[in-house]
C-alpha positions in Angstrom: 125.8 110.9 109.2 125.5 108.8 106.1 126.3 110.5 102.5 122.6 110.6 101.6 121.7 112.0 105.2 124.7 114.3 104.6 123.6 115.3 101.3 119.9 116.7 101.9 121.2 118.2 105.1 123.2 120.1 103.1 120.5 121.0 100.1 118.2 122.1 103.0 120.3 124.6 104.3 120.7 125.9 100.8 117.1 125.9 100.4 117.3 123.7 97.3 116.2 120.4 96.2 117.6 117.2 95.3 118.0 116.1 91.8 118.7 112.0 90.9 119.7 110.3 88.5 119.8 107.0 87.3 121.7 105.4 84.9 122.6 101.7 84.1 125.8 100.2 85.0 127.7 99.0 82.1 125.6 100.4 79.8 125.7 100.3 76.6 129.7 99.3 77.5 131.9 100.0 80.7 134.0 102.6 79.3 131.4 104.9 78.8 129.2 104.0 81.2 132.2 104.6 83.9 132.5 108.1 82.0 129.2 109.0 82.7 129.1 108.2 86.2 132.4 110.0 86.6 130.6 113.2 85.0 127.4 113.0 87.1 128.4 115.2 90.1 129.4 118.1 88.3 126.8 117.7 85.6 124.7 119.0 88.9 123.7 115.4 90.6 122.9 114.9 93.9 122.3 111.5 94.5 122.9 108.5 92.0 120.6 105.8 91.0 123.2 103.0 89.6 120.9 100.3 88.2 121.7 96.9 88.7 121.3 94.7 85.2 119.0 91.8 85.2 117.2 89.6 82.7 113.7 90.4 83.6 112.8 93.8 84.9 109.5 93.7 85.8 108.6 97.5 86.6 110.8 99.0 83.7 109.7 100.4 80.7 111.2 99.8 77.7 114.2 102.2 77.3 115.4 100.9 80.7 115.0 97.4 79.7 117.1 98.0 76.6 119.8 99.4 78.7 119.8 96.5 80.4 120.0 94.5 77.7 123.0 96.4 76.1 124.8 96.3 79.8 124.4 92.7 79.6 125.5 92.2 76.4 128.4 93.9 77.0 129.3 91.4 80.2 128.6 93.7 83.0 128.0 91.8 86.0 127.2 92.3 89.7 131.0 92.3 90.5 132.0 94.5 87.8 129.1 97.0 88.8 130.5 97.3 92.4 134.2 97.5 90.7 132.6 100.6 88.9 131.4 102.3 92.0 135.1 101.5 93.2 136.7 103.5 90.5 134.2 106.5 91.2 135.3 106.4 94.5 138.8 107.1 93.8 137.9 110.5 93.0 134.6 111.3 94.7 134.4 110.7 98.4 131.4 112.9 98.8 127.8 112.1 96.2 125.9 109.1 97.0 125.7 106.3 95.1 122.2 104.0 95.3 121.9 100.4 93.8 118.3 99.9 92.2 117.1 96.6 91.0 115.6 93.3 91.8 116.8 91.2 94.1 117.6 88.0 92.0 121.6 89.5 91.4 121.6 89.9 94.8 120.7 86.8 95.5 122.9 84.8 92.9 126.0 87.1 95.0 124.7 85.8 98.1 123.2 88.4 100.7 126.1 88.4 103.5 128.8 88.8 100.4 127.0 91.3 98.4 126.4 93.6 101.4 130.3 93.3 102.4 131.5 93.9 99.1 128.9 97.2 98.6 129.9 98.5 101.7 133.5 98.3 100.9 133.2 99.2 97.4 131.1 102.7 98.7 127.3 101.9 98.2 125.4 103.7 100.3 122.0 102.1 99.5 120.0 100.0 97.6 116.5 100.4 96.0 115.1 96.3 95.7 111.9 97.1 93.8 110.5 93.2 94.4 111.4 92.9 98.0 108.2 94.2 100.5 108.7 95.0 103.6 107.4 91.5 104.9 110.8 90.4 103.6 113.1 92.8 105.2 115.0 89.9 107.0 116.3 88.5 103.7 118.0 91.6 102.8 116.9 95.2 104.5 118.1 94.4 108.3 121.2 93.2 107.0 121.9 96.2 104.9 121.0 98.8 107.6 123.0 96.9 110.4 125.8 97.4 107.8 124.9 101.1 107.5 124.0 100.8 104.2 120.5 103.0 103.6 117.4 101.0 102.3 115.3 103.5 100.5 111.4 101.8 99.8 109.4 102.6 97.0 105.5 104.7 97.6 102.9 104.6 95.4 99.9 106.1 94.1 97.8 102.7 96.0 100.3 102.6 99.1 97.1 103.4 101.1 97.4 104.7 104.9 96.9 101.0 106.1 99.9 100.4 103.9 101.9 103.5 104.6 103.6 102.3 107.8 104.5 98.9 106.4 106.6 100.8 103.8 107.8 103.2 106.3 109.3 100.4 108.5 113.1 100.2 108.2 113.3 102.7 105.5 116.3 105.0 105.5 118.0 107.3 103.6 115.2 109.1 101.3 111.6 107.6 100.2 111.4 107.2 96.4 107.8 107.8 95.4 106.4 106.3 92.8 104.1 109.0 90.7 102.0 107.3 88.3 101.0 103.5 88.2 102.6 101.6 85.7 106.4 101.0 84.9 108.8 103.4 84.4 109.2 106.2 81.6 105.3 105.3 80.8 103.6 109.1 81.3 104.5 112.2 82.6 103.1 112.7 86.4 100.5 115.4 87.4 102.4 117.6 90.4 98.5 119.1 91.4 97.8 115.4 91.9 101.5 114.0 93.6 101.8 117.3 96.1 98.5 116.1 98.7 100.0 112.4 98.2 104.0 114.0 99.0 102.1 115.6 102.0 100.6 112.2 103.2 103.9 110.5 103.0 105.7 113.6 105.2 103.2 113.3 108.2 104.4 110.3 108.8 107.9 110.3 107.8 111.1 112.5 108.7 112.4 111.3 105.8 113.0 112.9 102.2 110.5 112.6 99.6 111.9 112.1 96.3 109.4 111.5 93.4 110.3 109.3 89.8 109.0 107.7 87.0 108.0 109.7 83.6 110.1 112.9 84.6 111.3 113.8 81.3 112.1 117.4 80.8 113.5 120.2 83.1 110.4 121.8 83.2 109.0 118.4 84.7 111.4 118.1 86.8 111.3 121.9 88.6 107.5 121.4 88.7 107.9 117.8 90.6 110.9 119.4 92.9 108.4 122.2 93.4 106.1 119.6 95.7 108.8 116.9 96.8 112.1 117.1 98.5 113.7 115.8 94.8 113.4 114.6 91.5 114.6 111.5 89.7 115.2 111.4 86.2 116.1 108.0 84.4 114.4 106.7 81.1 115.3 110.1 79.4 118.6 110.2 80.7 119.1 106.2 79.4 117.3 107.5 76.0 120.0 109.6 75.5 123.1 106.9 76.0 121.3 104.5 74.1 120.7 106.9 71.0 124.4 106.9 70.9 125.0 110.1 72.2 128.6 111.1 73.5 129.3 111.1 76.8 129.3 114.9 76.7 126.1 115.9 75.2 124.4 113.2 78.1 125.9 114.6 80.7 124.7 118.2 79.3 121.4 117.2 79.4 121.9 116.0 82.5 123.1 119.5 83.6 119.5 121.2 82.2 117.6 118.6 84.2 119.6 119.7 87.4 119.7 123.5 86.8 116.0 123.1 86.8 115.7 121.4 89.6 117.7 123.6 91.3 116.3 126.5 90.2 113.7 128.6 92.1 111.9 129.6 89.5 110.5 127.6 86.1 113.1 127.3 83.3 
């Protein structure tokens, strides 16, 4: 069993859901972007996004592409991101780490390298937001064979024609998309996401995680309310690039995952 199959086997039993968060690597230095990850897990995370840096992120909102910008600016690169999930791995064996991006660093790595290295390093999948699944031979099957999970992105137009497409060769959890747009841009509408979660579950094993504009705790227990998880990562990335010490993030991180813990609202 991989550690993200592991890890909702385990918040099922406890009758709770998942809550994910993303943060980017190296930003806004590695110091304390390494102190951040290291504090995830017992700020209450279940699963973590890692993002990937890149020049041009097409689907993120602003505060994301500032991280980026600060992580790049700093010199992180692809090898120094997979040297960071090396160090977390010295002292966490156990939560899941997830690579989101585009595929371009990936690319630049070269696909057979990259997917050695992330295995080694302790990746255990990848989120490629510009590769569809009519390009799963350039990176997906590769990644699976190497038991890495590739978790696809749903959306509000992924329509039942489209729905089994995404579905193909997707492992791990699927990440769905709540509102069209990029990321951070509104807050989603759980009356209008729980008949879509639904959809996605009839034809699907899999977890059902939902992101994009969850902001608050209260958004996210409403949103873990009608999925199987909830990801958090503009507001999260607000907070590092305000300045804020690793501490108070990694609070705030804490009241986003008591809440989405929680059974009842905060």
């Amino acid at each position: 069993m991989t550690r993200i199959a592991a890890t909702f086997a385990r918040l099922t039993a406890e009758r709770r859901k998942a809550f994910v968060a993303f943060v980017m690597a190296g930003d806004p230095d590695h110091d304390m972007s390494l102190a951040v990850i290291r504090g995830l897990p017992g700020a209450g995370v279940d699963v973590i996004e890692l993002g990937m840096p890149f020049t041009d992120p097409m689907a993120d909102g602003p505060a994301i592409q500032r991280a980026g910008q600060r992580a790049l600016g700093a010199g992180q690169t692809m090898v120094r991101t997979l040297a960071m999930v090396r160090a977390f791995r010295e002292a966490d064996a156990t939560t899941p780490i997830v690579l989101m991006g585009y595929y371009n660093p990936i690319y630049a790595m070269g696909v057979p390298h990259f997917v050695s290295e992330a295995t080694l390093a302790g990746v255990d999948g990848l989120i490629i937001v510009d590769l569809p699944p009519e390009e799963d031979e350039e990176l997906c099957l590769p990644a699976r064979a190497a038991g890495l999970d590739f978790i696809r992105l749903a959306t509000p137009t992924t329509d039942a024609a489209r729905l089994p497409k995404v579905l193909t060769n997707t492992s791990g959890f699927v990440y769905y998309v709540s509102i069209t747009g990029i990321t951070g841009a509104a807050e989603p509408d759980p009356a209008a996401i729980a008949p879509e979660i639904a959809r996605i579950k009839a034809s699907t094993a899999l977890p059902v995680c939902v992101g994009f504009g969850v902001r608050t705790p209260h958004a996210a227990h409403a949103i873990a309310a009608v999925a199987d998880g909830a990801v958090v990562g503009s507001a999260i990335v607000d907070r590092i690039g305000a300045g804020d010490p690793p501490e108070a993030v990694l609070a705030f991180v804490r009241s986003l995952a008591d809440a989405t813990h929680a059974r009842e609202a905060p």
